[in-house]
N, C-alpha and C positions, 0 to 999 in steps of 0.2 A: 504494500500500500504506500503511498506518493502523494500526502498532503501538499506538501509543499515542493515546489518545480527548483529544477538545481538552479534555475535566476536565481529564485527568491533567496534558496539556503545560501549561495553565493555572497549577496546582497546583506543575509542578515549579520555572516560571520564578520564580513565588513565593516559591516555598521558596529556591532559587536567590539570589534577589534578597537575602533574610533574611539568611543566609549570609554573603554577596558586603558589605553592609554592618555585619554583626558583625565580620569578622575584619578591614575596613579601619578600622573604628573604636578594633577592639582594636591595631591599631600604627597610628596616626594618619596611615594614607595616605586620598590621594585615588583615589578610585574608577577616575578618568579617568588617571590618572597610572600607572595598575600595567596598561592595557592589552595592551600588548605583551609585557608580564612571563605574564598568564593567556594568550598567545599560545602563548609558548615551552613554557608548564607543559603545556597540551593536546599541545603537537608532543610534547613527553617521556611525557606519557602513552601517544600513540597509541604509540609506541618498547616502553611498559611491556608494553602489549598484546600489540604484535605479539613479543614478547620471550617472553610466556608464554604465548602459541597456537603457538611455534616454528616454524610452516605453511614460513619464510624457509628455515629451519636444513639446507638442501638438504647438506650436508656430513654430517650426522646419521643414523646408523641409527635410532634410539630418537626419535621427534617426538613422544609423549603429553603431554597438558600437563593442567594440573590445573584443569579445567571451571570452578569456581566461582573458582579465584585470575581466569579468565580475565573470568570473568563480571565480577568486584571491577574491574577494568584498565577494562571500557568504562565500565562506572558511572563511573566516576574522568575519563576521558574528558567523557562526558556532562556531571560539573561544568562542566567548565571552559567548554563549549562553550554550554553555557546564561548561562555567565556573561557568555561576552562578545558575548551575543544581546543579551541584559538592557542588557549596555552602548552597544550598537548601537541599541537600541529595536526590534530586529526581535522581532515577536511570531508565535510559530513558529506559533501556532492560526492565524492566517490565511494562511499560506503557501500550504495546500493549495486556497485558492482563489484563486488567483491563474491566470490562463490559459496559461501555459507549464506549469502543473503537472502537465498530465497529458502531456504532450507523450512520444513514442515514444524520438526519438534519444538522450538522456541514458540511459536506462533501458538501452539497448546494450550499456552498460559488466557491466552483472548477468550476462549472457548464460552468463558461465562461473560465477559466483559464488563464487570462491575466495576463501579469508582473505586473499592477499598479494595481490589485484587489489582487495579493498574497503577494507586497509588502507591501499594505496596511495593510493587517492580518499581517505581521511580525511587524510593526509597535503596530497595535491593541495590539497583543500578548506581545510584549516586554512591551510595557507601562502597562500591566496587571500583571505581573510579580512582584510581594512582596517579602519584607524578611520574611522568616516564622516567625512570633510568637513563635510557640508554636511546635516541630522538633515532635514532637507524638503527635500531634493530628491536623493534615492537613485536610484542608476538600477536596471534589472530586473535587470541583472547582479550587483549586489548581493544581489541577494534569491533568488537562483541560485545562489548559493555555500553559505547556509546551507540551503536547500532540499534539496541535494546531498550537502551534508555528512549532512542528518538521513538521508535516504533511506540513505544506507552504513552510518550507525546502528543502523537498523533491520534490512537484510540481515543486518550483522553478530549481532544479538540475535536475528533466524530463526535462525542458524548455530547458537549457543551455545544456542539454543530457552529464548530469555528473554521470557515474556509478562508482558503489561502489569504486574500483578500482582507476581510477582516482581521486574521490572524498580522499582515502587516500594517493596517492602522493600527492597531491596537500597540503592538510592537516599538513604531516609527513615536505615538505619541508618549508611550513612558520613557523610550530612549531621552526625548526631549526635558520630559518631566526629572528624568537622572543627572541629564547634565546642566540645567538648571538649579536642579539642588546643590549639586557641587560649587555654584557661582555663589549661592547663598552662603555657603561653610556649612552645610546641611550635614 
């Protein structure tokens, strides 16, 4: 599945990248030094999300949640996870050609397609997520993790019926809203 067209993924890393070197520039860090920090920030986002889809809040009569805060939580998500693609040098546009790509048994996991089983993989996935070693000589496993990660992405943004389109407003306007706040001292 192919939410999003290699322009776009192209485009986002991009934009991504723009971003990712503004606001380390704007407080004098190093790129490679805040790694594990845009780790933890994705784990808390994936929290933010599954927080305002509530799909968990099994104790709850009332589970409605507010569609578009939800929407805002993956966008927010998807920074981070682009960011620390960027920093890995994984380029997501060729992922899909890679020959485990189309492979059956990962795909397994969809089969029920619920919020708190695709949340869960993004969780999975984040926490699987390493700093490369070694930038030339990645193993396939490596490239399975971000692979995975996007594929629950994606499910996720069918679920919330986020197409490409939308998914880059949405994207384009909190990019804005990020690097604004950095002008603030946010």
């Amino acid at each position: 599945m192919e939410l999003i067209s290699s322009k776009t993924l192209k485009y986002l890393q991009a934009k991504q990248k723009e971003l990712d070197d503004f606001i380390h520039g704007q407080n004098k860090l190093q790129l490679e030094k805040t790694f594990y920090l845009r780790k933890i920030a994705l784990l808390v986002e994936i929290g933010e999300l599954a927080n305002e889809l509530k799909s968990f809040k099994y104790w709850k009569k009332e589970l409605k949640s507010d569609s578009d805060k939800a929407k805002e939580e993956l966008i927010d998500c998807l920074h981070f996870f682009l960011s620390l693609a960027n920093s890995s040098e994984v380029n997501l546009v060729e992922l899909a050609s890679y020959p485990w790509s189309n492979s059956i048994g990962w795909h397994g996991a969809f089969e029920k397609n619920d919020y708190n089983k695709l949340l869960l993989l993004l969780f999975q996935k984040t926490n699987q997520i390493k700093k490369p070693r070694d930038k030339f000589k990645k193993e396939e496993k490596f490239y399975k993790i971000y692979y995975h990660w996007l594929q629950s992405f994606y499910k996720l943004c069918e679920k919330l019926q986020i197409e490409e389109k939308n998914l880059l407003e949405i994207y384009d306007k909190k990019n804005v809203i990020n690097r604004q706040r950095q002008l603030e001292k946010y």
